[in-house]
C-alpha positions in Angstrom: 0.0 0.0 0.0 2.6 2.2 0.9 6.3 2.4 -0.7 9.1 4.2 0.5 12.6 4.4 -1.5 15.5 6.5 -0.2 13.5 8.8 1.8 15.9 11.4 3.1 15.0 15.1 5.2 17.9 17.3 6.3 16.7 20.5 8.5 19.9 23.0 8.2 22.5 20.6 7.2 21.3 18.0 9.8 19.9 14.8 8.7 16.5 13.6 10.3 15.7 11.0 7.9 18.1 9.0 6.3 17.9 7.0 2.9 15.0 4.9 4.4 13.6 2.8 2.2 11.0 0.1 3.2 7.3 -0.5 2.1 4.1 -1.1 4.6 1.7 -3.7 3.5 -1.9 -3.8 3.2 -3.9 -4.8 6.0 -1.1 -5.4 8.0 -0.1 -3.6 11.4 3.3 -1.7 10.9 5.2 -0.4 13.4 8.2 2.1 13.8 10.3 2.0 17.0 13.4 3.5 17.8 15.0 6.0 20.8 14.1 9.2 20.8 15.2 11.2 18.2 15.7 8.6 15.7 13.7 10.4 12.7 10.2 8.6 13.6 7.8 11.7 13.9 9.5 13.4 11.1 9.0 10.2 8.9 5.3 10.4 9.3 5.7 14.0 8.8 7.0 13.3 5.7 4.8 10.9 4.2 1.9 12.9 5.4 2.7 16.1 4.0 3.7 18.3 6.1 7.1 18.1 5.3 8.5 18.0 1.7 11.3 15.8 1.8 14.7 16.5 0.9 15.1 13.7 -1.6 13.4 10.2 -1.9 10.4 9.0 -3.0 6.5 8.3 -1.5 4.2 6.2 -3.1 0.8 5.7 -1.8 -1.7 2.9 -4.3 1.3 3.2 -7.0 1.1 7.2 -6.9 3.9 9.6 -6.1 2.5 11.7 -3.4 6.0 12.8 -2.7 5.8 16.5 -1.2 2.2 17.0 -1.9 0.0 18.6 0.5 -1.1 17.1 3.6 -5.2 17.6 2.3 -4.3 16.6 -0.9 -2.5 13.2 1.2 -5.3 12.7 3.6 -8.0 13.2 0.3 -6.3 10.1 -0.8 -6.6 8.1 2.0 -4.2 8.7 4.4 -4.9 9.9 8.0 -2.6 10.5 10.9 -2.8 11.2 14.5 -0.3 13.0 16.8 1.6 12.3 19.7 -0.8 15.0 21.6 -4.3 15.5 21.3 -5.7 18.6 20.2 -9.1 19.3 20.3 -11.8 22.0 20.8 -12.0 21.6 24.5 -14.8 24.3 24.7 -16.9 21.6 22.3 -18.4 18.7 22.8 -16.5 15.4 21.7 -19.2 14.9 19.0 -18.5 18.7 17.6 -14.9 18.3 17.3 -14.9 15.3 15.3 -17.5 16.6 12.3 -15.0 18.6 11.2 -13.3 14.8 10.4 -15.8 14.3 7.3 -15.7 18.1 6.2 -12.2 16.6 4.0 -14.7 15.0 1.5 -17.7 18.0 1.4 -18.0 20.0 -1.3 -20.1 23.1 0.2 -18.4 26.8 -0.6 -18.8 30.2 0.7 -22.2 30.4 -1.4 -23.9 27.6 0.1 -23.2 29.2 3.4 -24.8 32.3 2.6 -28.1 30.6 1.0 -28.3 27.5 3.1 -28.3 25.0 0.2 -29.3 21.9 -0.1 -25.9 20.5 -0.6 -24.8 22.3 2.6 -27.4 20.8 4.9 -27.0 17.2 3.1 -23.4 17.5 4.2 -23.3 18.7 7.4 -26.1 15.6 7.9 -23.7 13.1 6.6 -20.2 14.8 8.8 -22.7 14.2 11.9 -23.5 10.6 11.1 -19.9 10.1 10.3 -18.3 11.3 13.6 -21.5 9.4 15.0 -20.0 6.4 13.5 -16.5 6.6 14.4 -17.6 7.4 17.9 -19.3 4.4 18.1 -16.4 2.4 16.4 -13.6 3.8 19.1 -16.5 3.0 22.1 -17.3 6.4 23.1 -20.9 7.1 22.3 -22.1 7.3 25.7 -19.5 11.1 25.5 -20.5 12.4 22.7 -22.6 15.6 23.9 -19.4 16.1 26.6 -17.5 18.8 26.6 -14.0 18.3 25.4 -11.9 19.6 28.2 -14.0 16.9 30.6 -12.5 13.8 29.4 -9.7 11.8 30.4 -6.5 11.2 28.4 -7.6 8.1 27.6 -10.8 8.9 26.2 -8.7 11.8 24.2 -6.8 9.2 22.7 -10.0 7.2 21.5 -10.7 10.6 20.2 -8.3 11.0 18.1 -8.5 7.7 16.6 -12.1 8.6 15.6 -11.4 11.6 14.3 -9.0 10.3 12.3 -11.5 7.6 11.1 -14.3 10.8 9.7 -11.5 11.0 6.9 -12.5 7.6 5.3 -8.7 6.8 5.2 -7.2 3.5 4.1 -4.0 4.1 5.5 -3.9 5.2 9.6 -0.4 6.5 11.0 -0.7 6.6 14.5 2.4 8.5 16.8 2.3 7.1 20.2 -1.6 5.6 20.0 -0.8 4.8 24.2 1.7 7.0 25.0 0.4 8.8 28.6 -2.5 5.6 29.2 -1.9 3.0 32.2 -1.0 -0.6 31.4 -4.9 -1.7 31.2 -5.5 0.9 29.2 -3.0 0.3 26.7 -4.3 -3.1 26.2 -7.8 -1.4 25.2 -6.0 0.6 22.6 -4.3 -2.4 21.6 -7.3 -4.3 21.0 -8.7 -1.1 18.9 -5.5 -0.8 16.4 -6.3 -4.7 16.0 -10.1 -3.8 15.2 -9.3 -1.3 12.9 -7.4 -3.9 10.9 -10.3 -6.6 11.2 -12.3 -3.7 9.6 -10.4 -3.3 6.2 -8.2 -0.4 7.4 -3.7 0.0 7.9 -2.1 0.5 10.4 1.2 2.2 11.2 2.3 3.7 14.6 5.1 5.1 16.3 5.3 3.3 19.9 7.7 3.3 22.8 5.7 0.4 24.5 7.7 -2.4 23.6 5.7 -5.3 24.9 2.5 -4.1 23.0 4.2 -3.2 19.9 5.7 -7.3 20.3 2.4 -8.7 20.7 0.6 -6.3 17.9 2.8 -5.1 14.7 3.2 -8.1 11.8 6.5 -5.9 10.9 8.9 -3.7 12.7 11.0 -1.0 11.1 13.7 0.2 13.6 15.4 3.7 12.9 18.7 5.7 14.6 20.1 8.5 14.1 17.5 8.9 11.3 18.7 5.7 9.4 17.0 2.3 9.1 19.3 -0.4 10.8 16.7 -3.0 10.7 13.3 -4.5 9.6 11.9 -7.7 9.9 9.1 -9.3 12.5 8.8 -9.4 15.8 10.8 -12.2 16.9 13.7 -11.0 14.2 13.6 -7.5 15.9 13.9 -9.0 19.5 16.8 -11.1 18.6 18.8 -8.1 16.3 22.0 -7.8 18.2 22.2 -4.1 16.4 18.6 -3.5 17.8 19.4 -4.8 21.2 22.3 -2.4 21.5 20.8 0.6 20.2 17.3 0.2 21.7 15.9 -2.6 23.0 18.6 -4.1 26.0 19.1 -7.1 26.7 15.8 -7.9 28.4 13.6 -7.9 25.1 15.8 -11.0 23.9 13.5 -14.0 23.8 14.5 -17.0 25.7 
């Protein structure tokens, strides 16, 4: 589904991304792992648009979307969440995710002014939309509660949904469980694996090594914004370069 060749990003004469090349397969759950400041956020960056990258190619279906605009990216199919969630917190939960579905309306300034048909049809179909991914992610019950009220947990459910109003093919999640307690991971978990049971791909950035072990079908592992290895699970535990720039020696199977 999605190709990478010699994907490269220098800011200033430093190099963020590094000749990666590597391709993430439909259906499958991919993940990226790597210390901090290995080039991972700035890899989805670049494949989602919002930076242009300094050489390399992107290919999304067979198409070069390399440097193209992040709507452009996420009109194709591509949605992405962040490592912190931003929403409307003076709105309600259901409110900040019809903007989601507003990617795929065609209303303009005119319809605005005269109230058009095609403007109420739309904002019908971006309510049942969020409706829909609210119910998907398990959070119908807070959908008329206001933003700033719910937990960081339920922000990250959020976001998942909101992500999901795009219709996207392609999902590139940056630290899905990052600031969630163990149980709650394991919820999140089981959601990334529903999304895949459901037709849609999965990528993430994740520090949680245990869930990334038990969830991801492939493993890309970046430093110092190179790809040192890739392979599954059980290659990526056992990668003596992997173990000494990440993992340590307890992630080495017995």
């Amino acid at each position: 589904m999605l190709e990478i060749e010699s994907l490269t990003k220098l800011f200033f004469g430093l190099t963020a991304v590094d000749h990666v090349s590597t391709r993430f397969e439909r259906g499958q759950v991919s993940a990226i792992i790597g210390p901090n400041g290995a080039g991972k956020t700035t890899f989805f960056n670049l494949v989602a648009g919002t930076h242009k990258p300094s050489s390399g190619r992107i290919r999304f279906k067979g198409q070069d979307v390399t440097g193209m605009r992040p709507d452009h990216v996420a009109r194709l199919g591509i949605a992405r969440t962040f490592q912190t969630t931003h929403l409307f917190d003076n709105a309600t939960v259901l409110d900040n995710l019809i903007v989601g579905h507003r990617l795929r309306t065609r209303s303009g300034l005119w319809d605005v002014l005269a109230n058009t048909r095609r403007l109420q049809d739309e904002e019908r179909l971006c309510r049942e939309k969020a409706r829909e991914a609210l119910d998907f992610v398990g959070l119908s019950h807070i959908a008329h509660r206001i933003a700033a009220d719910i937990t960081q947990e339920e922000r990250k459910r959020v976001a998942f949904a909101l992500a999901l109003a795009t219709d996207p093919e392609l999902l590139l999640l940056d630290e899905p469980a990052g600031g969630v307690n163990p149980e709650e991971t394991v919820g999140l978990a089981a959601l990334i694996r529903k999304l895949v049971d459901h037709g849609k791909t999965v990528c993430l950035i994740e520090h949680k090594m245990d869930m990334i072990m038990r969830l991801a079908d492939r493993i890309v592992v970046l430093n110092n914004g190179a790809k040192i290895a890739e392979g599954t699970p059980e290659q990526i535990r056992r990668d003596p370069q992997v173990i000494e720039a990440y993992l340590g020696a307890d992630h080495v199977a017995v």
